[in-house]
C-alpha positions as CSV (number, residue, x, y, z in Angstrom):
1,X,19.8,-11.3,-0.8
2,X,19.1,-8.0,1.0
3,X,15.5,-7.5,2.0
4,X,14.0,-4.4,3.3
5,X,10.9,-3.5,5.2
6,X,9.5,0.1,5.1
7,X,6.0,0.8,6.2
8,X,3.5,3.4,4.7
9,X,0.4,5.5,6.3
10,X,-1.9,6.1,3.0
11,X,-4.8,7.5,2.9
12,X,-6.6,5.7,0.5
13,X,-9.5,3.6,1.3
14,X,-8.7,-0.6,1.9
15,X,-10.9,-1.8,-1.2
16,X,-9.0,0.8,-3.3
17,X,-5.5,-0.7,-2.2
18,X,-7.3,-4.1,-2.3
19,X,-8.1,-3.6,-6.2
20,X,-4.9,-2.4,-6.6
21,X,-2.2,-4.7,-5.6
22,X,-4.8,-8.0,-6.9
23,X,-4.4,-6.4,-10.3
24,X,-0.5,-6.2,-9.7
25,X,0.3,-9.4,-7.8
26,X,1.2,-13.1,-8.9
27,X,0.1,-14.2,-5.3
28,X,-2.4,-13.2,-2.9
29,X,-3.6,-14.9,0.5
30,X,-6.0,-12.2,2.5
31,X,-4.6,-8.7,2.4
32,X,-0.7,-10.4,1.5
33,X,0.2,-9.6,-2.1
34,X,3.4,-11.0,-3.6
35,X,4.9,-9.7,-7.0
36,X,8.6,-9.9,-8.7
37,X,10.9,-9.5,-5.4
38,X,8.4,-7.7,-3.4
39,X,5.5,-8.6,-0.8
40,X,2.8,-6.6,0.4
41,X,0.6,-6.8,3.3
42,X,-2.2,-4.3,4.2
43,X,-2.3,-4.4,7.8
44,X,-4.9,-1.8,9.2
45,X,-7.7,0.4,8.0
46,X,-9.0,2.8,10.0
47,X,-11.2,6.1,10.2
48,X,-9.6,9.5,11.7
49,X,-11.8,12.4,12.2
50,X,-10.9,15.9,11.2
51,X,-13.5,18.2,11.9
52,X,-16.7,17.1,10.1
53,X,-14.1,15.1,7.8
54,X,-13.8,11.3,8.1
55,X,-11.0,10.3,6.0
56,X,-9.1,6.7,5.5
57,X,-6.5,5.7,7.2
58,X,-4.5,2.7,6.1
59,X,-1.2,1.0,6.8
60,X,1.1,-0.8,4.7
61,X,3.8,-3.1,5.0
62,X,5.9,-3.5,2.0
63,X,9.1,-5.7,1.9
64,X,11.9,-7.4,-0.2
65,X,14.5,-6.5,-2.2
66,X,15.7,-3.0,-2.3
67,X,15.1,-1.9,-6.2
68,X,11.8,-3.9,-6.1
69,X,10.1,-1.9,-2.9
70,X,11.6,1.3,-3.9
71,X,9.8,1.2,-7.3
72,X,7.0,0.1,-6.3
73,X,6.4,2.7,-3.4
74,X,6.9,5.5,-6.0
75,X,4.3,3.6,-7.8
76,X,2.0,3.0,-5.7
77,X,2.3,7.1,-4.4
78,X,2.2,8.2,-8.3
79,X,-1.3,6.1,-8.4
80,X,-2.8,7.3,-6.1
81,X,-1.7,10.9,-6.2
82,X,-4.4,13.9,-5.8
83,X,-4.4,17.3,-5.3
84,X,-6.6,18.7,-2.5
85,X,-8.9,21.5,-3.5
């Protein structure tokens, strides 16, 4: 079987993600989630500063097969989709 590995920069805060994939998972061990032919690990979280803005910063690791990342990325970007403003 194939397996892919893409990484993802999202600015959505860790416990947020955290909530997330443990609702969506069969399998978790610390920030690894595992679900039907994909696995995903949230590797860093981290504060930038823009102006008198501190906003999330944190990275993903998602891996497995093709189909099962690709869908899940869009997912995971429809969920957390917002509009500035």
């Amino acid at each position: 079987m194939k397996e892919v590995k893409t990484f993802l920069e999202s600015g959505v805060p860790h416990h947020e993600i955290i909530h997330y994939f443990k609702a969506l998972s069969t399998f978790e061990k610390a920030n690894t989630f595992k679900g039907d032919g994909w696995k995903v690990t949230v590797l860093s979280m981290n504060w930038n500063r823009m102006g008198s803005l501190l906003l999330p910063s944190t990275r993903l690791e998602f891996r497995g097969d093709p189909t099962a990342v690709e869908k899940l990325v869009k997912e995971y970007r429809m969920r957390f989709l917002s509009a500035g403003g």
